[in-house]
C-alpha positions as protocol buffer text, in pm:
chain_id: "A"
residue {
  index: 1
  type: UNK
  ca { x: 0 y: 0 z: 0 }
}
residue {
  index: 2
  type: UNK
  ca { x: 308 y: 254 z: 99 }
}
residue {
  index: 3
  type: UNK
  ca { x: 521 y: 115 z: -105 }
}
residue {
  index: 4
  type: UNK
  ca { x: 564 y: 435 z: -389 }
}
residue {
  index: 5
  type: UNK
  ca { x: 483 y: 694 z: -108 }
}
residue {
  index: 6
  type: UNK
  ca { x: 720 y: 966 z: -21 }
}
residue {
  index: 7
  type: UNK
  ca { x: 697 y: 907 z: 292 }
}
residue {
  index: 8
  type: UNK
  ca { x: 886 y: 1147 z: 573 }
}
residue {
  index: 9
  type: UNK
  ca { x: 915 y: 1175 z: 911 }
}
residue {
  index: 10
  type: UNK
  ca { x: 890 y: 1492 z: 1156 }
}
residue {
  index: 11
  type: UNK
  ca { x: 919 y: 1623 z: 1522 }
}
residue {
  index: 12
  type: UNK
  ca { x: 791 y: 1901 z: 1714 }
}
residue {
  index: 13
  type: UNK
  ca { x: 987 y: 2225 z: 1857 }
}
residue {
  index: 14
  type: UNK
  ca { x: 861 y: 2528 z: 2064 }
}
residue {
  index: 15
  type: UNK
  ca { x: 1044 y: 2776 z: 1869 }
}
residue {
  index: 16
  type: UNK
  ca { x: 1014 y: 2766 z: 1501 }
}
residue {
  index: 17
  type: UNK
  ca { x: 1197 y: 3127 z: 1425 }
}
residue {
  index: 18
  type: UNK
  ca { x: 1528 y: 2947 z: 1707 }
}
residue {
  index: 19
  type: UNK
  ca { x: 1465 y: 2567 z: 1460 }
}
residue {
  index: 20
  type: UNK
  ca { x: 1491 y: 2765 z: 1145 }
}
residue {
  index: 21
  type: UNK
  ca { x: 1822 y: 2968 z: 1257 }
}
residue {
  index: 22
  type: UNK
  ca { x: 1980 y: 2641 z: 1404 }
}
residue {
  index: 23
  type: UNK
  ca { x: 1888 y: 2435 z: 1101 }
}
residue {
  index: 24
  type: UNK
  ca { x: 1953 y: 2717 z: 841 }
}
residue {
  index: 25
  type: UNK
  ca { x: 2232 y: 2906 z: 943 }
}
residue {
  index: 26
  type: UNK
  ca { x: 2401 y: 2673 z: 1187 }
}
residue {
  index: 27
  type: UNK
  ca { x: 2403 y: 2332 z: 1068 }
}
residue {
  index: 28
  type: UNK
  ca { x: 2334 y: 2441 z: 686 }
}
residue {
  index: 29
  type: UNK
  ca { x: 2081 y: 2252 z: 589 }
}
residue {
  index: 30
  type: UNK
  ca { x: 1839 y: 2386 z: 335 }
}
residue {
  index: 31
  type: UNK
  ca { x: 1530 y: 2455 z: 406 }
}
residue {
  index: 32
  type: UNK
  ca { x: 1190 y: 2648 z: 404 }
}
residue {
  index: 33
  type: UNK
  ca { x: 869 y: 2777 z: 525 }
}
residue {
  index: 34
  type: UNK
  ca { x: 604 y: 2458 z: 544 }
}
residue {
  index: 35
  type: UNK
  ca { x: 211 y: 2476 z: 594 }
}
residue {
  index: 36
  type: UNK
  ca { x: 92 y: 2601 z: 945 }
}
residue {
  index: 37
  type: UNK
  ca { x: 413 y: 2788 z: 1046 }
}
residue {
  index: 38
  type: UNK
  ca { x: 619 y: 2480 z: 1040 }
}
residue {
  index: 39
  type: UNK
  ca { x: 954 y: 2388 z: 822 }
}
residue {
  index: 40
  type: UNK
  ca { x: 1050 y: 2148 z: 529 }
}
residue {
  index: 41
  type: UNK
  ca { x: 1427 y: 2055 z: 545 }
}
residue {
  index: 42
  type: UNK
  ca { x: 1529 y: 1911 z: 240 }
}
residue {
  index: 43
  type: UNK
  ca { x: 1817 y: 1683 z: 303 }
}
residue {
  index: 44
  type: UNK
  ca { x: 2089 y: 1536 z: 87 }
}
residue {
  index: 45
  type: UNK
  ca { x: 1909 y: 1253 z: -151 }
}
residue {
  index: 46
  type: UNK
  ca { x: 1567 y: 1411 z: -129 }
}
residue {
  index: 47
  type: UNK
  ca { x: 1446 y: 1304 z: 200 }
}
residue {
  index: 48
  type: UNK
  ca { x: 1234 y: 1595 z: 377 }
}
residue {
  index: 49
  type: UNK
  ca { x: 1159 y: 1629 z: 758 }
}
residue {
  index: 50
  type: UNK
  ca { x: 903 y: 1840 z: 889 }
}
residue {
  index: 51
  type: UNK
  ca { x: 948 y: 2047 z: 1211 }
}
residue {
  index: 52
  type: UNK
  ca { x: 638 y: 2128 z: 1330 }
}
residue {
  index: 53
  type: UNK
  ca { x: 595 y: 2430 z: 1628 }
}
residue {
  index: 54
  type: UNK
  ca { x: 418 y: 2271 z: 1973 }
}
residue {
  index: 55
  type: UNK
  ca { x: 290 y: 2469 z: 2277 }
}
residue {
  index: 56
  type: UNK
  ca { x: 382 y: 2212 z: 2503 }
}
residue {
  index: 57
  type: UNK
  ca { x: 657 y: 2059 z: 2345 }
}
residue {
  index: 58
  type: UNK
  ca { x: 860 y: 1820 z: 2534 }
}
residue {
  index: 59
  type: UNK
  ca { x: 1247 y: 1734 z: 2429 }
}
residue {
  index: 60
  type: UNK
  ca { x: 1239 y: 1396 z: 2216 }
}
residue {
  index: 61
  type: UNK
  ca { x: 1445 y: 1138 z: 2458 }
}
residue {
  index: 62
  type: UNK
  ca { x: 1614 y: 978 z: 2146 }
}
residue {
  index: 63
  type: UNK
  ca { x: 1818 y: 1079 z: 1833 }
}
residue {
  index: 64
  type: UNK
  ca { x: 1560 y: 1240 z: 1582 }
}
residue {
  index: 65
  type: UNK
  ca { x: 1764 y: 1262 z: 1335 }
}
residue {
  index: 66
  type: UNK
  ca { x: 2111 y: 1165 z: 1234 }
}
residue {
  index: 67
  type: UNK
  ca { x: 2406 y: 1335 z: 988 }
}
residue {
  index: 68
  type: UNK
  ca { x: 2626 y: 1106 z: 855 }
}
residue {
  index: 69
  type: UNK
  ca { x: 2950 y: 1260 z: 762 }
}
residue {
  index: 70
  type: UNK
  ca { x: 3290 y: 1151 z: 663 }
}
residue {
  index: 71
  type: UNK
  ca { x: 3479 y: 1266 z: 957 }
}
residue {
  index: 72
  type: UNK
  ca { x: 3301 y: 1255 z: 1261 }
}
residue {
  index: 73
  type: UNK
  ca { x: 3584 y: 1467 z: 1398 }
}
residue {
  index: 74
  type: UNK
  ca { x: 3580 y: 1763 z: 1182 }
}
residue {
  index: 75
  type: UNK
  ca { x: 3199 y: 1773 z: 1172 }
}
residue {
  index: 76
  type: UNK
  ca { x: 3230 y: 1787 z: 1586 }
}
residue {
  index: 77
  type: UNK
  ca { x: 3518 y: 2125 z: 1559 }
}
residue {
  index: 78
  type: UNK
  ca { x: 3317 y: 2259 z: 1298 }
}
residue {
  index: 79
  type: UNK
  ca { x: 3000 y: 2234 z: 1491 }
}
residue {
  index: 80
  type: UNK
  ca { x: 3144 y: 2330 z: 1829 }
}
residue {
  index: 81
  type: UNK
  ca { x: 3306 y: 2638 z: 1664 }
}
residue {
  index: 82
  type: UNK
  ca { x: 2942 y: 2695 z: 1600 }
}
residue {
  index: 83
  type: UNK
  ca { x: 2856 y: 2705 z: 1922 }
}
residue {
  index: 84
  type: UNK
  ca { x: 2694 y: 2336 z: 1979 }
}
residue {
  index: 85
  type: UNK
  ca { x: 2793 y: 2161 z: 2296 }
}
residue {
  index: 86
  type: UNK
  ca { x: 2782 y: 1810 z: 2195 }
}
residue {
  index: 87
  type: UNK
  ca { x: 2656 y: 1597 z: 2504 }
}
residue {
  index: 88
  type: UNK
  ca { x: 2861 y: 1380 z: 2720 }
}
residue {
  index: 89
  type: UNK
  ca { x: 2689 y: 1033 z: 2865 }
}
residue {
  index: 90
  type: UNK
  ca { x: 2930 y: 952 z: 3074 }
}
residue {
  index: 91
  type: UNK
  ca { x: 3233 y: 629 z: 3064 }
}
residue {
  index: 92
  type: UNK
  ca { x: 2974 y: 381 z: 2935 }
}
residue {
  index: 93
  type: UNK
  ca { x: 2942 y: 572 z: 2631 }
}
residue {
  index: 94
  type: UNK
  ca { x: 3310 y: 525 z: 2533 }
}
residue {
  index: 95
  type: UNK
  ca { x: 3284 y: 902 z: 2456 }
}
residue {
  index: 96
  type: UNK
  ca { x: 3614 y: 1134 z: 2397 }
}
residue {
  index: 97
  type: UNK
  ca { x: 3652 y: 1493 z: 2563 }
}
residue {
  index: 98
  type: UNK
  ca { x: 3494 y: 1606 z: 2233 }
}
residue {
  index: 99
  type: UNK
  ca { x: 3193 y: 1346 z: 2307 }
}
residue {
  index: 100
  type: UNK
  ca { x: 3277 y: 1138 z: 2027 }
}
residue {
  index: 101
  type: UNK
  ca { x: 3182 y: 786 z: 2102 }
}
residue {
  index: 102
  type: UNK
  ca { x: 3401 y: 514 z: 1926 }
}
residue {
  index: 103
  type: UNK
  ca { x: 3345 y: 218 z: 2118 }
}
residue {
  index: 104
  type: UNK
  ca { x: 3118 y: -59 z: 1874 }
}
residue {
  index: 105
  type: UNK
  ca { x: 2985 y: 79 z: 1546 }
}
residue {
  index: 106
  type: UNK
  ca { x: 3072 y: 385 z: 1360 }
}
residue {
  index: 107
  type: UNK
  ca { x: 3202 y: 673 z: 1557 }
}
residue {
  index: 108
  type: UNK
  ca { x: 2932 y: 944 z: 1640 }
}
residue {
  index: 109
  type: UNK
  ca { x: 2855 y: 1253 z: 1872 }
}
residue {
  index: 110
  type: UNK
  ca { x: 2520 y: 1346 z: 1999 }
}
residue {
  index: 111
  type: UNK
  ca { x: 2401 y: 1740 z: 2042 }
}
residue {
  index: 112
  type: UNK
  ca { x: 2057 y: 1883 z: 2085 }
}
residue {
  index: 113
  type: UNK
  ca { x: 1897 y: 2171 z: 1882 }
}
residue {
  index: 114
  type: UNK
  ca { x: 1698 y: 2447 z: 2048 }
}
residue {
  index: 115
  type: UNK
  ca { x: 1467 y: 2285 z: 2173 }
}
residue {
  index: 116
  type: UNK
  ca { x: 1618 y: 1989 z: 2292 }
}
residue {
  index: 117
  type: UNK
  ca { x: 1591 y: 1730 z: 2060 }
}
residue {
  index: 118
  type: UNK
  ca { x: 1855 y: 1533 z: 2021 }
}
residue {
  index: 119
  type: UNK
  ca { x: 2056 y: 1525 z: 1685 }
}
residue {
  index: 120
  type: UNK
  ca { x: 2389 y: 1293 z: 1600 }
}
residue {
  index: 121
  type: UNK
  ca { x: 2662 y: 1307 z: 1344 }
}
residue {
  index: 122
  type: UNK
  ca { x: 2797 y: 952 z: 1305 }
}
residue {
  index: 123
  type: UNK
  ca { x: 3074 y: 895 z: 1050 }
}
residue {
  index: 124
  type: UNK
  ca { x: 3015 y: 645 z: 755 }
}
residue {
  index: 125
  type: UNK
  ca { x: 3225 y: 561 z: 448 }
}
């Protein structure tokens, strides 16, 4: 039945005109106005996500979305020269001082936008 749909996913934020200067300006990622004050980022590939403004939004408790990059590193120093603190969950995590984690799987760091979502850049071939 959903097999040809375009499908997409979204999440909610309490601050659309904070989302779209974070998503715009800081990470980069294109995007634009959507339907009901909300945003359309159009990511690499053609995959959308819609960011939707909440009254009582709440901070997702998991990674919402997910930038894979070809060095995790550089992506961290370029973000953190940004501004983004990149979130540290402690020695379990297997997480540097930059909050890289390298322990099983591909390396990746975990920050949170505005409104507390949580976002990761992982590195991938």
């Amino acid at each position: 039945m959903f097999k040809d749909s375009k499908a997409f996913s979204g999440f909610s934020v309490d601050d659309i005109p904070k989302a779209k200067e974070f998503y715009g300006k800081t990470l980069g990622v294109e995007l634009s106005d959507s339907q009901m004050g909300a945003l359309d980022l159009s990511l690499a590939g053609g995959a959308h996500v819609f960011i939707y403004p909440k009254d009582n939004h709440e901070p997702a408790t998991y990674t919402v979305l997910n930038f894979p990059v070809a060095d995790v590193e550089k992506a961290v120093d370029q973000l953190t020269a940004k501004g983004v603190k990149f979130e540290h969950y402690g020695p379990d995590f297997g997480q540097d001082k930059k909050g890289i984690a390298r322990a099983e799987g591909p390396a990746i760091a975990w920050f949170k936008d505005p409104a507390g979502n949580i976002i990761s850049v992982l590195e991938l071939p």
